[in-house]
C-alpha positions in Angstrom: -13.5 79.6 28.6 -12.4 83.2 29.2 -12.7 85.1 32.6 -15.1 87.4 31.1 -17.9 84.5 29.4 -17.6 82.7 32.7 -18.4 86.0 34.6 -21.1 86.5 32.1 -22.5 82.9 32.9 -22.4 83.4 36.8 -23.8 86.9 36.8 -27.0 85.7 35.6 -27.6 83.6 38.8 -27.4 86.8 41.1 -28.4 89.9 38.5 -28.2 92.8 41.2 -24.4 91.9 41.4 -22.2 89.7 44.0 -21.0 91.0 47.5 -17.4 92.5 47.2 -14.6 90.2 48.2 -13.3 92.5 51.4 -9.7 92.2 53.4 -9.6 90.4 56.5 -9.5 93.5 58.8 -11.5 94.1 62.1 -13.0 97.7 61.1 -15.1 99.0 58.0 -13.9 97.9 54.1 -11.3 100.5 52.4 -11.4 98.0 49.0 -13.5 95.2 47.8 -12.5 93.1 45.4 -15.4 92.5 42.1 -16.0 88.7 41.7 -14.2 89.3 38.0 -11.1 89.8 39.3 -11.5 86.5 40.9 -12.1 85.1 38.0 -9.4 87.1 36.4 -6.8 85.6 38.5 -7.7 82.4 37.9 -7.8 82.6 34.8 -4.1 84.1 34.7 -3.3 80.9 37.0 -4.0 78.2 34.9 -2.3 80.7 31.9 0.9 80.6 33.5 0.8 76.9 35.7 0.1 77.8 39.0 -2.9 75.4 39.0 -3.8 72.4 37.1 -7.1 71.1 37.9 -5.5 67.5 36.7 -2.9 67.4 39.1 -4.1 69.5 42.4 -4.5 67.8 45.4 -7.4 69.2 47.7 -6.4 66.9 50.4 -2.9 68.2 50.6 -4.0 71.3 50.9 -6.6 71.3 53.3 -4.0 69.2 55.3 -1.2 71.6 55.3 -3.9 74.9 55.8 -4.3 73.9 59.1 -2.6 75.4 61.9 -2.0 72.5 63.9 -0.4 70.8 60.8 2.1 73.7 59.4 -0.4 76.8 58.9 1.5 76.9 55.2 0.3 77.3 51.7 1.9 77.5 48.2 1.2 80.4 46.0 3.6 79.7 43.3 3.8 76.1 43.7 7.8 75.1 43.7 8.7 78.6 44.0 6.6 80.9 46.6 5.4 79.1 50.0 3.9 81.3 52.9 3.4 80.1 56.0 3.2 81.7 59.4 5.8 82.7 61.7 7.9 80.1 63.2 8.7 80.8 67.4 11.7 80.1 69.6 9.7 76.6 71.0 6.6 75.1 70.3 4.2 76.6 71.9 0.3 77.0 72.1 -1.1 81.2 72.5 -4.5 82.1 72.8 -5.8 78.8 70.8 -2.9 78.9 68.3 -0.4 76.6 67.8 2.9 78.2 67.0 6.1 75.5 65.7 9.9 75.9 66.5 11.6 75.9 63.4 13.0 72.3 63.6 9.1 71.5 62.5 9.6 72.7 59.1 13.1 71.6 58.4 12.2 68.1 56.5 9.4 69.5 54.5 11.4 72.4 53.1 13.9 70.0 52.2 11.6 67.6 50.6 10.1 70.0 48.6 13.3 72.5 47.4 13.1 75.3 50.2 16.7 77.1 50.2 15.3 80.6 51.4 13.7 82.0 54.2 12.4 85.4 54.5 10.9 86.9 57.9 9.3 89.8 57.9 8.1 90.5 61.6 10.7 90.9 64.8 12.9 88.0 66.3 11.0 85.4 67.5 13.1 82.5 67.0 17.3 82.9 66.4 17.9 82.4 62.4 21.0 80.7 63.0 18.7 77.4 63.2 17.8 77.8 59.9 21.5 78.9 58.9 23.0 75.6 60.2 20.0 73.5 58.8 21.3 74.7 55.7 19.0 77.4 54.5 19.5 80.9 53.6 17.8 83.2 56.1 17.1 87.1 54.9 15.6 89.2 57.4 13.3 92.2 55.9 11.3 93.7 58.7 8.6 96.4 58.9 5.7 97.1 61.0 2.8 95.1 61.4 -0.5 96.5 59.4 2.0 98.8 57.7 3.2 98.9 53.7 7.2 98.1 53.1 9.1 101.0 51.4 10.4 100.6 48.3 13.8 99.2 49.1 12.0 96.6 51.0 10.6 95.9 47.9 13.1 95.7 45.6 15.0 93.4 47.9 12.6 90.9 48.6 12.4 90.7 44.7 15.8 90.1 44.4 16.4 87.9 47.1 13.3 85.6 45.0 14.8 85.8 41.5 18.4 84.8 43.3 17.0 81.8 45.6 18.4 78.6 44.5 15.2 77.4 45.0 12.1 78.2 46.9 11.2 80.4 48.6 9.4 80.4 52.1 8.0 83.6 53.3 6.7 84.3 56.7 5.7 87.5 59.3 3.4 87.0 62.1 0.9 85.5 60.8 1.9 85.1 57.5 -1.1 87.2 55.8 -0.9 91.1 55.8 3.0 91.9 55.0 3.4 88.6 53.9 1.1 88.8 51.1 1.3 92.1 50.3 5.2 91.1 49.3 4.8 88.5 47.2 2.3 90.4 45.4 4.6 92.6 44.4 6.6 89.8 42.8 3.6 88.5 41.8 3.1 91.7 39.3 6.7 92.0 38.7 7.1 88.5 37.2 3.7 87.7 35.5 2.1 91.4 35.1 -0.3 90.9 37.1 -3.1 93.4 38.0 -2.9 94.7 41.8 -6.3 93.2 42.1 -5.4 89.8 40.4 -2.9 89.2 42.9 -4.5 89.9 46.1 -7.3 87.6 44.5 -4.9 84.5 43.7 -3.4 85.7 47.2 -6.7 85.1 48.7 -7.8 82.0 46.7 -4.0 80.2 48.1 -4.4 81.6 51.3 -7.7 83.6 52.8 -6.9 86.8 54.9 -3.8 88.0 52.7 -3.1 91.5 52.1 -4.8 93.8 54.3 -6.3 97.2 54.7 -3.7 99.8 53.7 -1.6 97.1 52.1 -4.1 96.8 49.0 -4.4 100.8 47.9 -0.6 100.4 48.3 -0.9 97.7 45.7 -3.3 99.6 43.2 -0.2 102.6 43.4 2.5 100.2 42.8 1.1 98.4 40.1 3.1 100.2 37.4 5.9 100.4 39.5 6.6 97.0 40.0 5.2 96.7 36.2 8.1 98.6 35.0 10.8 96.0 37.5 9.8 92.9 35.4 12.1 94.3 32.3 15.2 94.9 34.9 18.2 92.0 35.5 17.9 90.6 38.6 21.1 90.9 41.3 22.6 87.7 41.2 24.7 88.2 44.6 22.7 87.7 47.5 25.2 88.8 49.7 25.6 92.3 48.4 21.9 92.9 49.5 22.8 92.0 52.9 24.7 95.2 53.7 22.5 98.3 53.3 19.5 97.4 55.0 20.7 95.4 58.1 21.5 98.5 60.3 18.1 99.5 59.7 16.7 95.9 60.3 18.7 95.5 63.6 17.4 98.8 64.8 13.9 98.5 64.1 13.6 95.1 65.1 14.0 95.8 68.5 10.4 96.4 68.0 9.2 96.5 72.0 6.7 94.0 73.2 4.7 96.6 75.0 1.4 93.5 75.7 -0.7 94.9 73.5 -2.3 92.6 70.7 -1.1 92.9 67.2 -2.8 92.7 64.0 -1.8 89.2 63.2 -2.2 88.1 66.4 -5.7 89.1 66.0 -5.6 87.3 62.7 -4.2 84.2 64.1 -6.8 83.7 66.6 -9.7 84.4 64.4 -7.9 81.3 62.2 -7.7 79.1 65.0 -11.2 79.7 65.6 -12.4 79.3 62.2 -10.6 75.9 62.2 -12.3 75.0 65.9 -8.7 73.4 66.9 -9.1 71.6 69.8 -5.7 72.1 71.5 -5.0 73.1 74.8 -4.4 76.8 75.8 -1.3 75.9 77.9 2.1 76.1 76.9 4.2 73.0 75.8 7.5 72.2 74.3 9.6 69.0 74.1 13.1 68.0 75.6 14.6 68.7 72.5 12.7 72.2 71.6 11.6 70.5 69.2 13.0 68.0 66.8 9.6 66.8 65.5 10.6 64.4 61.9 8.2 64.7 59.4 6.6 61.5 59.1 6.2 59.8 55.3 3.0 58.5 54.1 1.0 58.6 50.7 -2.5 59.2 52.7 -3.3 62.5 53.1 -6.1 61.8 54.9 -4.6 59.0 57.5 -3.0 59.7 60.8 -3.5 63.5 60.9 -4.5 63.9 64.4 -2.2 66.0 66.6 -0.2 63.6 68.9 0.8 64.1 72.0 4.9 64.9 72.2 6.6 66.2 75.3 4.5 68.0 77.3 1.5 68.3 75.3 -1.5 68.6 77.4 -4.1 67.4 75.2 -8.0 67.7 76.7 -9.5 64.1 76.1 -12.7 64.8 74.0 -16.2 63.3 74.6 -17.0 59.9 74.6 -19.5 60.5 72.1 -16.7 62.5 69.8 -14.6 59.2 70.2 -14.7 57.5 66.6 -11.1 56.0 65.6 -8.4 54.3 67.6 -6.0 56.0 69.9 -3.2 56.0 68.1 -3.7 56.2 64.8 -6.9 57.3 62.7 -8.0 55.5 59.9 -11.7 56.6 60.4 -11.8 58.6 56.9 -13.7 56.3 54.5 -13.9 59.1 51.6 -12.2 57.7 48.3 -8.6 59.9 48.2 -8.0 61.9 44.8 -6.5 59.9 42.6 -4.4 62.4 40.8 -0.8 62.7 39.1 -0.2 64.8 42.3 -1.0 62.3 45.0 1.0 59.6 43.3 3.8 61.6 43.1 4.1 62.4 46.7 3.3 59.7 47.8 6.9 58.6 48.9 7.8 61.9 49.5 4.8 64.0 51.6 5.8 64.7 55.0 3.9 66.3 57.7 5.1 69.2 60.2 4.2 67.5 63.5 4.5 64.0 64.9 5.9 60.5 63.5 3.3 57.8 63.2 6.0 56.3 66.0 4.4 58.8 68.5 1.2 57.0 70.3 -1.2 59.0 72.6 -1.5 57.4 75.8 -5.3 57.7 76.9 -6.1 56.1 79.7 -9.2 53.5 79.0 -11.8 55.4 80.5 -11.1 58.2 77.6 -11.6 55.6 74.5 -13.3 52.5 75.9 -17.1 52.7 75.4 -19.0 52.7 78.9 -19.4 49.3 80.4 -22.7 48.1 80.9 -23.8 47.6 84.3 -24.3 44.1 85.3 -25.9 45.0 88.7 -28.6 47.1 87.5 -32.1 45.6 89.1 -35.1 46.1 87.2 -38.5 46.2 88.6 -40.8 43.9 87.6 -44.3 44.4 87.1 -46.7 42.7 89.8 -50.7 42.5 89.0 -52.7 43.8 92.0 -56.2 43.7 92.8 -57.7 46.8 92.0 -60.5 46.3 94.1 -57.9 46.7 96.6 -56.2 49.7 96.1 -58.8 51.9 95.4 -59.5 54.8 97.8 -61.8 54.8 101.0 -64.2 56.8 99.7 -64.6 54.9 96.1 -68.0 53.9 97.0 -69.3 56.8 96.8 -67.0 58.1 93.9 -68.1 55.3 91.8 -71.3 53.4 93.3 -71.8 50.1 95.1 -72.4 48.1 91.8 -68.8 49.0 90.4 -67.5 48.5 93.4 -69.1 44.9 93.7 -68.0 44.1 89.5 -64.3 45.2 90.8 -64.4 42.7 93.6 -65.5 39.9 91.8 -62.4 40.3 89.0 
């Protein structure tokens, strides 16, 4: 079935038309995208392999979606991964639970990672990545704001060179992020403008954002026109030109004030209700969390305690699994190629199954029932006897005599 018969089919339901698919911005709309295009881009995703209903694994990507579990998602699966920004130490700001880059290190690995690209200031020191083994390109630009054209052609090159994938990240992983990799999105597949940002948005909701998709529209035959160039094969040549520029501009002043994707990353830690405390934590070794292994994507994904984590004990009423590991989710797991196929090789960004959460009883036990409790029992009286003085007259000598005599 075509894009255009299944629009057909799903217009009938709402015949006045569908609301416009809008950015993720906090002021008024600049560009809606039509439900078609939508449709287009799946479509084009399934034409090209990006998804196979067969084989994908909803479980593994709601697992990985959440922030306190990686905040990552594949676009291109094997080849294009954005996640967000990575920090100097684990840490938890304004509800949002930011990872060192040691968090990320085995999953890359597992799953054919060579290159890093950051597009947002210095907030953790590349050589981690370096020494991990990982090419590490910086490309910077302003938060909110489009890349200029040499940014562009860069980051294209520096993802036709990778060895292997490719993990892209800015603040939040959404606005510059996106609007990058749909460039290469167009560039490769020719791709509309407004099928990217869809399949942008299906992979990961809140890419590309206000300016950032009219940019899109104008480059379209821009980057249409790069698909039919050679790619640079020497990533090291492309380090040169724009690193002046990148160590100017990244000294990009933290003047306090509130960025777009911070902005973005709260309202995603909100969406998600994480439960996770608002003050900051980071373990001895800042942090070397392993990746644990396990083939249930739904088993042992609460966020465990390590270090310092201060971890507000929820309700006694909220309390349903044990308190170390969770094995509360009955729901049948999908049974697909996919999940077989990872499951000796999924990891997950945050604690090892080895890691136990040390609640004290009064947390998890249910409340004791009380032993000492007295109960009144009930004592027949004579209710001749306790009515009032003045029932005589209230209710006549006759009743009062019949009461006596019961």
């Amino acid at each position: 079935m075509t894009a255009e018969i299944a629009y057909l089919r799903i217009h009938k339901a709402e015949p006045d038309g569908f609301i416009g698919f809008r950015d993720a911005a906090m002021g008024p709309a600049t560009y809606r995208l039509h439900l078609h295009n939508v449709l287009r881009s799946i479509e084009k995703a399934m034409k090209f392999g990006w998804l196979a209903f067969d084989t994908f694994d909803p479980d593994e990507y709601e697992y990985y979606e959440k922030v306190e579990n990686g905040d990552l998602n594949w676009i291109i699966p094997t080849k294009v991964l954005s996640f967000c920004g990575p920090h100097n130490k684990s840490v938890v700001e304004n509800g949002y639970p930011y990872h060192a880059p040691e968090v990320y290190f085995d999953y890359f690995r597992t799953h054919n990672i060579s290159t890093i690209i950051r597009l947002n200031k210095r907030m953790y020191d590349a050589k981690r990545f370096l020494d991990a083994g990982f090419e590490h390109v910086d490309l910077f630009f302003v938060d909110g704001s489009v890349p200029s054209d040499e940014i562009v052609e860069r980051f294209i090159n520096v993802v036709d060179s990778a060895k292997g994938g490719v993990a892209v990240h800015c603040k939040a992983g959404l606005g510059r992020t996106g609007t990058l990799i749909a460039c290469w999105l167009m560039k490769e597949y020719g791709v509309t403008a407004a099928e990217s940002i869809a399949w942008l948005r299906i992979c990961r909701p809140g890419s590309v954002i206000g300016p950032q998709q009219e940019f899109l529209i104008e480059k379209q035959p821009w980057c249409w026109a790069m698909g039919s160039k050679p790619a640079s094969t020497h990533l090291s040549q492309l380090t040169n030109k724009l690193q002046n520029m990148i160590d100017k501009e990244c000294g990009e002043k933290n003047d306090g004030k509130p960025s777009q994707g911070d902005h973005l990353l709260v309202q995603k830690a909100k969406s998600q209700r994480t439960i996770i405390s608002h003050a900051k934590f980071t373990s001895p070794t800042t942090p070397v969390k392993p990746l644990s292994t396990s083939g249930n994507t739904s088993a042992r994904r609460s966020l465990r305690s390590y270090g310092d984590v201060s971890i507000p004990p929820p309700p006694i009423s909220r309390i349903t699994v044990s308190a170390t590991t969770s094995t509360a989710s009955n729901r049948p797991l999908t049974k697909c190629k996919s999940t077989r196929r990872l499951a000796t090789i999924r990891s997950k960004p945050y604690a090892c199954s080895g890691v136990k959460v040390n609640l004290p009883a009064s947390v998890y036990e249910l409340r004791p029932r009380n032993n000492n409790k007295t109960y009144s029992v009930f004592r027949f009286t004579d209710p001749a006897k306790e009515l009032a003085p003045n029932s005589v007259a209230l209710i006549g000598i006759s009743a009062r005599r019949n009461l006596s005599e019961f």
